[in-house]
C-alpha positions as CSV (number, residue, x, y, z in Angstrom):
1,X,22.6,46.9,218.1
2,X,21.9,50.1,216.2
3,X,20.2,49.8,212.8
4,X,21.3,46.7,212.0
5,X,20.7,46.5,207.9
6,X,22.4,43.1,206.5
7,X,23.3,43.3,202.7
8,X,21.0,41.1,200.8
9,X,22.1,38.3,198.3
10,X,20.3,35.8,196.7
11,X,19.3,33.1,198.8
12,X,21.4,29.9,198.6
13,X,19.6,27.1,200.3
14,X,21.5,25.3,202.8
15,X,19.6,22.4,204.1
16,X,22.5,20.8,206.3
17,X,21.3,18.7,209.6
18,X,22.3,19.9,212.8
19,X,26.3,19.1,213.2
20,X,28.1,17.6,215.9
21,X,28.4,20.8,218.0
22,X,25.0,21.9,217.9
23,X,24.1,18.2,218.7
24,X,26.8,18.1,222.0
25,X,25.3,21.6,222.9
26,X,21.7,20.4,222.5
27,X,22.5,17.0,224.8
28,X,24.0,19.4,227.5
29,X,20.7,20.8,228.1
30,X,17.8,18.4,227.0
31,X,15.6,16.2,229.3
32,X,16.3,12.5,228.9
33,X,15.0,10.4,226.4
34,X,11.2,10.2,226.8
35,X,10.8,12.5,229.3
36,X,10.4,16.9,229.1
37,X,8.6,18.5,226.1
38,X,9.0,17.9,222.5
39,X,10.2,21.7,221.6
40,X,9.4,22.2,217.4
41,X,11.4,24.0,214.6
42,X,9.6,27.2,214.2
43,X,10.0,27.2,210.4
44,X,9.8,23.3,209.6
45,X,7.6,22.4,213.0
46,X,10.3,19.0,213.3
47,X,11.1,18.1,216.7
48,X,14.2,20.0,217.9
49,X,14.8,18.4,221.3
50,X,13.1,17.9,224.8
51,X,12.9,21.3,227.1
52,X,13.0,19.9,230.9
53,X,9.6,20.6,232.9
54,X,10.8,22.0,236.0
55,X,8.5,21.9,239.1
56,X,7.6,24.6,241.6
57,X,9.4,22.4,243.8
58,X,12.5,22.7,241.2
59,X,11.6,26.6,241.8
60,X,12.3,26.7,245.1
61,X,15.0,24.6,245.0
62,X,17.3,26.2,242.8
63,X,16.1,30.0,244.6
64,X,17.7,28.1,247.7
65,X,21.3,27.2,245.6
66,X,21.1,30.9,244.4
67,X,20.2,32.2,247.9
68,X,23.4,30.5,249.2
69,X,25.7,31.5,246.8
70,X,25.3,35.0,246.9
71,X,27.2,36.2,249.3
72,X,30.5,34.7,248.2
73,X,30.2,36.1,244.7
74,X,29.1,39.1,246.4
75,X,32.2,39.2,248.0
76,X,34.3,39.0,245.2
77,X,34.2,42.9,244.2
78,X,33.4,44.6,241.0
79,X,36.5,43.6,239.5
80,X,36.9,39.8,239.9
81,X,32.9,39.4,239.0
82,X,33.7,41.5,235.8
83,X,36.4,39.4,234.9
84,X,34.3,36.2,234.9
85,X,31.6,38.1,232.9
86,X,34.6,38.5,230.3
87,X,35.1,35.2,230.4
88,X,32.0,33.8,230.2
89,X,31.4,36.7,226.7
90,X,34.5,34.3,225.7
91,X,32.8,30.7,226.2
92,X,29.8,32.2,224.1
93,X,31.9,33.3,221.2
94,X,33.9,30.1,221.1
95,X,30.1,28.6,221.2
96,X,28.6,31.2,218.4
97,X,27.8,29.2,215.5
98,X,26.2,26.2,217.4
99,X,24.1,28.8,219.7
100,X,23.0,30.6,216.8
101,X,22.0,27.5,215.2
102,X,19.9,26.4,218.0
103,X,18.3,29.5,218.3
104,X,17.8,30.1,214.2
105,X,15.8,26.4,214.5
106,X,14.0,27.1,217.9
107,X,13.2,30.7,217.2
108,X,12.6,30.9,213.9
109,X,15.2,33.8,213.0
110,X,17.7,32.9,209.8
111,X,21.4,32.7,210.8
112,X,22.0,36.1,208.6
113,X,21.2,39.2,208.6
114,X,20.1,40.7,212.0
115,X,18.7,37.8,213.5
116,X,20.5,34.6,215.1
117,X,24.4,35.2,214.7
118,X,23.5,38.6,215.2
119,X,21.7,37.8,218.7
120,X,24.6,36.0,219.8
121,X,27.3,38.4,218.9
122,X,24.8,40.7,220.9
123,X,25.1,38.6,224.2
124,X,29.2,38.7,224.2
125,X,29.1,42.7,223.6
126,X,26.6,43.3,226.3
127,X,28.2,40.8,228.3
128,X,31.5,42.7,228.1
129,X,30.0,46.0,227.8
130,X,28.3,45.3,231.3
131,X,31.5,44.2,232.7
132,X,33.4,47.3,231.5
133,X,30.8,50.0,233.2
134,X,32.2,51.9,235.9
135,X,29.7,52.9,238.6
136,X,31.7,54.8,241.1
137,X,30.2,56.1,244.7
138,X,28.4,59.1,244.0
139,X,29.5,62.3,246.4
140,X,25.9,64.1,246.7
141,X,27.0,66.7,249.7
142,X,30.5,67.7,250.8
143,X,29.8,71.1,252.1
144,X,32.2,71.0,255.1
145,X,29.9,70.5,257.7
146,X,28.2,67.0,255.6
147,X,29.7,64.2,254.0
148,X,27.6,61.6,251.8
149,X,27.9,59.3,249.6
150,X,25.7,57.1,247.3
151,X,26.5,53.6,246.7
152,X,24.7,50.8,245.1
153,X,24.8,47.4,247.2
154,X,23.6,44.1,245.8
155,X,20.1,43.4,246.0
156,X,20.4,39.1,246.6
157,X,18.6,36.5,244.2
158,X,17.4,38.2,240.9
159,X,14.1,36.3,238.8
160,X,15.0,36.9,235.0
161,X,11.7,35.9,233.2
162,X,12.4,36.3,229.4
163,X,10.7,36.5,225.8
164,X,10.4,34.1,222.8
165,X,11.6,36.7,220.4
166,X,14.8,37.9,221.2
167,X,15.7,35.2,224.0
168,X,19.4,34.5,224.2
169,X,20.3,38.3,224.0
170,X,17.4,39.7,226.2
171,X,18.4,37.0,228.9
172,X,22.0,38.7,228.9
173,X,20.5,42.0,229.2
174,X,18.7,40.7,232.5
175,X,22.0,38.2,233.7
176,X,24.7,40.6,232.9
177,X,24.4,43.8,235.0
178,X,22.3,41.4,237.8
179,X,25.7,39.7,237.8
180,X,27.8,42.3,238.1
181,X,26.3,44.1,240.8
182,X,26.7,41.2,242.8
183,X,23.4,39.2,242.8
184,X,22.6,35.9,242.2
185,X,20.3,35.1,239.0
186,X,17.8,32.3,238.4
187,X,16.3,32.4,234.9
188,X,13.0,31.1,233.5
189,X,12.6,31.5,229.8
190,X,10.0,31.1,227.7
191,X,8.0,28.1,227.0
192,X,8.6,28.4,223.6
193,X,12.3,29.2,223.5
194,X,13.9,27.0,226.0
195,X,16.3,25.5,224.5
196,X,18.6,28.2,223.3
197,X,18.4,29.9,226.8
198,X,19.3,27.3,228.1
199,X,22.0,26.5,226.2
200,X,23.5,30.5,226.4
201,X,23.5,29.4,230.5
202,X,25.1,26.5,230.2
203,X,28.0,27.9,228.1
204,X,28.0,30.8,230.2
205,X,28.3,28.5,233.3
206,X,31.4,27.1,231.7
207,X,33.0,30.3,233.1
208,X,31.2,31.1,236.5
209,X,30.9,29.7,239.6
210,X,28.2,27.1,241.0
211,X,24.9,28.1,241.4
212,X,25.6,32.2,240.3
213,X,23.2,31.6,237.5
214,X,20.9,29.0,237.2
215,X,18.0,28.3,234.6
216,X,15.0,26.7,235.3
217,X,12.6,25.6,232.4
218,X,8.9,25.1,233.1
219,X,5.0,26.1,232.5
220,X,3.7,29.0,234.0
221,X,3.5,27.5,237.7
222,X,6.9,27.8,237.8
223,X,6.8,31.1,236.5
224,X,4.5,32.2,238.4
225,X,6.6,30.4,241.7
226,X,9.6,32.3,240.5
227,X,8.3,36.1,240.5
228,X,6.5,35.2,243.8
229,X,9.2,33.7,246.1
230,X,9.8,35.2,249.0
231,X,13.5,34.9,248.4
232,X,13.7,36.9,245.7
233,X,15.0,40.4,245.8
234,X,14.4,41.5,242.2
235,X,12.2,40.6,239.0
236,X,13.1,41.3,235.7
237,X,10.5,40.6,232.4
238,X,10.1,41.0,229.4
239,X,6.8,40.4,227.8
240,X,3.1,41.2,227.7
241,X,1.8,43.8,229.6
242,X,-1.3,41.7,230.7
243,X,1.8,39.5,232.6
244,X,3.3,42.4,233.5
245,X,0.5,43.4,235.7
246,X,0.3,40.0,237.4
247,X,4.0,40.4,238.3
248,X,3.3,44.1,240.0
249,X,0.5,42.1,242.0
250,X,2.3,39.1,243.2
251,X,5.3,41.7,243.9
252,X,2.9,43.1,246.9
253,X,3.6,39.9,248.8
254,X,7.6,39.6,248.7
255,X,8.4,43.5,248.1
256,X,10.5,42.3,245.0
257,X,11.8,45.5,243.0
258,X,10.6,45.4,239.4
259,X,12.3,46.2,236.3
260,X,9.1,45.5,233.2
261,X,9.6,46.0,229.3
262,X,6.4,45.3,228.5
263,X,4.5,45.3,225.1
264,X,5.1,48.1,222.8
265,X,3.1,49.6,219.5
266,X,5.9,51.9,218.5
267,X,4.7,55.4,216.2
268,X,6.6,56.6,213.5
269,X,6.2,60.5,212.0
270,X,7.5,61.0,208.9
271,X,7.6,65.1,208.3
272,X,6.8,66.1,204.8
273,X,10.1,67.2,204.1
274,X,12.0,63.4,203.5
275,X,13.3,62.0,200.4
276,X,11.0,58.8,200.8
277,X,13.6,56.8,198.4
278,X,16.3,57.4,201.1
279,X,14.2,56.4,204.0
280,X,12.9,53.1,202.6
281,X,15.6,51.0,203.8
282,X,15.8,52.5,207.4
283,X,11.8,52.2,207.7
284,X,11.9,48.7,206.5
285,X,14.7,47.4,209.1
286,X,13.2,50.0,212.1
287,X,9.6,47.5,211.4
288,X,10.2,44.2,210.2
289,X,13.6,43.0,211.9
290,X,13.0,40.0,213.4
291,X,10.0,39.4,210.8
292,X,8.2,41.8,213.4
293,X,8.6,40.3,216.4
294,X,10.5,43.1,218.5
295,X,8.9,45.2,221.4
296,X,10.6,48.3,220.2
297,X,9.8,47.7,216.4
298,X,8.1,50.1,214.2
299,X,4.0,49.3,214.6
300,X,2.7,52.1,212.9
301,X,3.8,54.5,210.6
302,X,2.1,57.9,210.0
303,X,3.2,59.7,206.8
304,X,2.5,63.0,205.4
305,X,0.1,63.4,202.5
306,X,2.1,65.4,200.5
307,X,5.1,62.9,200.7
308,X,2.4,59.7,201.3
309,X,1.9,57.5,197.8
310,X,5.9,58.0,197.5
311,X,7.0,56.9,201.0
312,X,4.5,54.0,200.8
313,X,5.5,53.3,197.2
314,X,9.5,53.4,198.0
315,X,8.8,51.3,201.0
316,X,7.1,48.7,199.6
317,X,9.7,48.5,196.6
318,X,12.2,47.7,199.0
319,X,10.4,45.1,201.2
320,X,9.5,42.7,198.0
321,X,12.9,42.4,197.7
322,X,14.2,41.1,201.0
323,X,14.5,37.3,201.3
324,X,12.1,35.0,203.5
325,X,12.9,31.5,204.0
326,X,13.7,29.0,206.7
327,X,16.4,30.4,208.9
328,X,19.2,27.6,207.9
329,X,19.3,28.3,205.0
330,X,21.9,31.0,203.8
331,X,20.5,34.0,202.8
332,X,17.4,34.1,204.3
333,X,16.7,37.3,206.5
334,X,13.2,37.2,207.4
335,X,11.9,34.0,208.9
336,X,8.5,32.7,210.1
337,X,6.1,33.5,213.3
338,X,7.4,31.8,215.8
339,X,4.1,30.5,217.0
340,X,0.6,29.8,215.5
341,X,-0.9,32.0,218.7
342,X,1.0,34.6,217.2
343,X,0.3,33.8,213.8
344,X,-3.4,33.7,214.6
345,X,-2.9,37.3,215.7
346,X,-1.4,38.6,212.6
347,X,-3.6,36.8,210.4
348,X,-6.7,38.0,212.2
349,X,-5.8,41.5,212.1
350,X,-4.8,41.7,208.9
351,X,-8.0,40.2,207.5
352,X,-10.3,43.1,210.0
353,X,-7.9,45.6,208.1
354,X,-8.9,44.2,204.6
355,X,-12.5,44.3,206.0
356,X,-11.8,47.9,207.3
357,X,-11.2,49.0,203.5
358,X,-7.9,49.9,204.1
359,X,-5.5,49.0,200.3
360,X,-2.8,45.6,200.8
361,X,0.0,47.1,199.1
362,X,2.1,43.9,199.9
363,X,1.5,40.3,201.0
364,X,-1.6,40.5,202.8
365,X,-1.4,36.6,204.1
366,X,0.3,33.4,204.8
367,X,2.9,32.3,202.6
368,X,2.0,28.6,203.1
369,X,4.4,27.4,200.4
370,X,7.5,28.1,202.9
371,X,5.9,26.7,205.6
372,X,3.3,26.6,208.1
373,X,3.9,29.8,209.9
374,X,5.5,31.8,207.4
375,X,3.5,34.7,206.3
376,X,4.1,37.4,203.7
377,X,5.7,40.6,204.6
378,X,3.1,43.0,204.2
379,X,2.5,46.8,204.3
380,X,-1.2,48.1,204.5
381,X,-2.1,51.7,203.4
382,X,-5.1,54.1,203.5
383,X,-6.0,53.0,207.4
384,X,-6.8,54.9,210.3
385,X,-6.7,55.2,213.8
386,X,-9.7,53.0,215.2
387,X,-8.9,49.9,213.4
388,X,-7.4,47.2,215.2
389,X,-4.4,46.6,213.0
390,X,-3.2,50.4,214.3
391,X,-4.5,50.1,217.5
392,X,-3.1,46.8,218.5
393,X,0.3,45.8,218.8
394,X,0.4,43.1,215.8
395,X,4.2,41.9,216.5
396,X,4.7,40.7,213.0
397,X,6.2,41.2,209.7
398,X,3.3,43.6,209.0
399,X,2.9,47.5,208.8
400,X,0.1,49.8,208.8
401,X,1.0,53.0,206.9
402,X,-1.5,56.2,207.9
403,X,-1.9,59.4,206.3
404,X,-1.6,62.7,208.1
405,X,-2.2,66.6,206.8
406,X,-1.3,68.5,210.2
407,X,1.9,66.8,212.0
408,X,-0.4,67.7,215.9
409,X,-2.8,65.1,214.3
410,X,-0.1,62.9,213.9
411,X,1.2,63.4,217.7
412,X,-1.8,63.1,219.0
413,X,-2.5,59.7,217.0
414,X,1.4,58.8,218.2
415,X,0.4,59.2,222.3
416,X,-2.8,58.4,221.8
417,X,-2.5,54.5,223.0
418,X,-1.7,53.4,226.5
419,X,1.8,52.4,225.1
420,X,5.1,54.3,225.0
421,X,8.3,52.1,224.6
422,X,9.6,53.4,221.5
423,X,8.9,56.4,218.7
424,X,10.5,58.0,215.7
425,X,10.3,61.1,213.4
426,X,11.6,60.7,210.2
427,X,13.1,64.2,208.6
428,X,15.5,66.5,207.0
429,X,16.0,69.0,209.4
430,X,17.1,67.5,213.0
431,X,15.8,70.9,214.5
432,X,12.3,70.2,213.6
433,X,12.3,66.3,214.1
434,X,13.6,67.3,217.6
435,X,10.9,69.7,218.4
436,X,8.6,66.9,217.3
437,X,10.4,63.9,219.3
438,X,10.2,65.7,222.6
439,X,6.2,66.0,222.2
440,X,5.7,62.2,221.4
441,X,5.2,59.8,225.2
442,X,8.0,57.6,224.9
443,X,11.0,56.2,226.5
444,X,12.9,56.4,223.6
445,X,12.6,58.4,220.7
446,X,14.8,57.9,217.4
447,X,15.5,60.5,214.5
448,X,15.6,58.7,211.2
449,X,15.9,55.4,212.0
450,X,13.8,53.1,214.5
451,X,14.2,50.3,217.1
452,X,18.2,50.9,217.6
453,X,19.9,50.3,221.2
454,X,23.4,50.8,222.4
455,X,24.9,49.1,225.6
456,X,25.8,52.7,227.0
457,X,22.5,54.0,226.3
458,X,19.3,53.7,229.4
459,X,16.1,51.7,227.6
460,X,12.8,51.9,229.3
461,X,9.3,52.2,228.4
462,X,6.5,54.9,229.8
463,X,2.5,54.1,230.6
464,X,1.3,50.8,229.3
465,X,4.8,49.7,228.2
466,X,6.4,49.6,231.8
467,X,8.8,50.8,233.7
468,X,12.9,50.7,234.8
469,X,15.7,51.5,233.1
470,X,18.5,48.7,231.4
471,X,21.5,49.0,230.0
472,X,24.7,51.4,231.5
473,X,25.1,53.2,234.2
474,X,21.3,53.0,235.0
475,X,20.8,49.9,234.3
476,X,23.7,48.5,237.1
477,X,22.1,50.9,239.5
478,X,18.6,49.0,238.8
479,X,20.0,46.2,240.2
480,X,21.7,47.8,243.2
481,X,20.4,48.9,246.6
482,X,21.2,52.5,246.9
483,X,22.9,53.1,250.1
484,X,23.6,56.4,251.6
485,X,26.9,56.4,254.1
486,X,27.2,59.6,255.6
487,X,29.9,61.2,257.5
């Protein structure tokens, strides 16, 4: 998934109904007529389908199937399990186009670009990546006298609680090495974006056994039933940090490790050394892909004076140029909000930056004439630390551009939030954007472009943005048991 820039066309608009596979796909997974919850198109708010409303009872029910299961897949080995996960990256490719369809119309993301058909190719490659990483037993002392080894045992049942804004591909980065190190998985995805999760299980159960990986769909009871359980072994989420913090607490009563991406208000430096034309593109894709809505997004961007008017001038040059639209129709590579909560909270911090002083360069509000969500890509300048629209995470297709004259201002502006998922510099010389990257609090810090992630490659935040590692090596030892055998 590293810096994912689509080439842009002219939008042609593609208005189509759903076809007969997304249709079959869709009836796989919904609640029965006149029963579940209406689930709406994020761009034209038309009623996709019906998302089953699973008890706490359903909770504990399908925790049970899981529990019983596990130690049969278990006992399959690394090999045979990685197989399956191979096969199952199979069943979603020969299910792309109607997943991504599902998703584009739940989620809100257009089918190009790097959005929906992107998300999906994501879930086979980590799906196969996960299933091709070796993790060998680790020999920590053979001295003569000692022998030991580290190994990594399966934990048991797995909880994989998941986001609205990347859900089909951040479910297989919780399912995948959970999977492969043996564990069980039951998966509880967000309120908002059901339906596609539960679509990517049900394809993906096309190739596993019974009751390895099961979804449950419900309100927060059930969530909240799920990350409790005493059966379960292991919680992964991704999402707020305020839900984050619940999940530590309720993890005091079943000792369930934790794995937490939480939220994210990512810094950019740009050093005053950058051609600000060449930048533009990589600056634009590092903040607005997925109109915004990423954890590790660029939030806010903090540019040299002596390179300032040009960077903001270059970047907002490109950005009126990229396409928004309705994510069906061909083209399109920005999309709406996916809710009116978050809506709300872009709106409202956009209008407290306009009341701040700070300039609108771009946008600066809804762009009601694509739809009810939709709102204009938009890059504020001359703004400060202090006002909200820097200081919160806004998680939309909006940036904040700050000027710096001393690049310590800058990192101490950059670490000085209780946040640390993600950070960039931006430069000419890789020496000096180095220096700079190993000052800034973050689990991740890129060098001229933003928000990239690689299968091979540990993620994690720091401070308010949680803790664990995913992907690679780390991430199957995150959902292992360490176990020493020693002689």
């Amino acid at each position: 998934m590293s810096d994912p820039t689509p080439a842009l066309a002219d939008p042609v608009i593609d208005t189509a109904a759903p076809d007969a596979d997304d249709l079959a796909l869709l009836a796989r997974v919904q609640a029965p007529e006149g029963q579940g919850r209406e689930i709406p198109d994020a761009a034209t708010r038309e009623v996709i389908g019906r998302a089953p409303v699973h008890t706490v009872a359903d909770v504990d029910a399908a925790v049970a199937r899981a529990r019983a299961a596990q130690p049969a897949w278990d006992a399959r080995g690394h090999a045979d399990r990685s197989a399956l996960l191979m096969a199952a990256a199979d069943r979603v490719e020969a299910n792309a186009e109607a997943l991504a369809r599902l998703l584009s119309r739940e989620q809100g993301k257009p089918l190009d670009g790097p959005n929906a058909r992107f998300e999906v190719g994501a879930c086979a490659a980590w799906l196969r990546a996960t299933a091709a990483t070796a993790l060998a037993p680790e020999v920590v002392v053979d001295d003569g006298e000692t022998y030991a080894e580290l190994h990594y045992r399966a934990l048991g049942v797995v909880a994989a609680v998941g986001p609205w804004n990347w859900p089909m591909m951040i479910t297989v980065w919780q399912i995948a090495p959970a999977l492969r190190m043996g564990n069980t998985v039951v998966v509880k995805p967000s309120e908002y974006t059901p339906l596609s999760v539960l679509a990517l299980v049900e394809v993906l159960n096309d190739a596993l056994p019974d009751d390895v990986l099961i979804a449950v769909s419900g309100d927060r009871d059930a969530g909240a039933r799920l990350v409790a359980h005493p059966d379960v072994d292991k919680v992964m989420f991704t999402g707020s940090t305020a839900t984050g913090r619940k999940i530590i607490e309720s993890s005091a009563g079943n000792l369930a490790r934790l794995t937490l991406e939480l939220g994210g208000n990512d810094a950019g430096i740009v050093l005053s050394d950058v051609d600000p034309a060449g930048i533009a593109e990589g600056l634009f894709w590092g903040a607005f892909i997925n109109t915004g809505q990423t954890c590790a997004a660029l939030k806010r961007l903090y540019v040299h004076d002596d390179v300032y008017d040009a960077v903001v001038d270059a970047l907002a040059e490109y950005a009126a140029h990229v396409p928004m639209g309705r994510g069906l129709d061909a083209g399109t590579v920005l999309g709406p909000l996916q809710n009116a909560q978050q809506f709300d909270i872009v709106d409202r911090l956009v209008a407290d930056a306009k009341a701040s002083g700070a300039r609108v360069v771009l946008g600066g509000g809804p762009a009601s004439d694509l739809g009810e969500l939709f709102y204009r890509t938009t890059i504020v300048a001359d703004i400060t630390d202090g006002v909200a629209l820097v200081d919160e995470e806004q998680f939309g297709p909006v940036l904040p551009v700050i000027r710096y004259r001393d690049v310590e201002q800058a990192i101490a502006s950059a670490n000085g939030l209780d946040v640390g998922l993600g950070a960039s510099v931006w430069s000419s010389d890789r020496d000096a954007a180095r220096e700079v990257a190993a000052r800034l609090q973050a689990g991740t810090v890129w060098i001229n472009s933003h928000g990239g992630v690689h299968p091979l490659v540990p993620f994690g935040g720091v401070k308010g943005s949680g803790y664990g590692l995913e992907f690679g090596v780390e991430g199957l030892k995150a959902l292992g048991v360490p176990q020493v055998i020693n002689g």
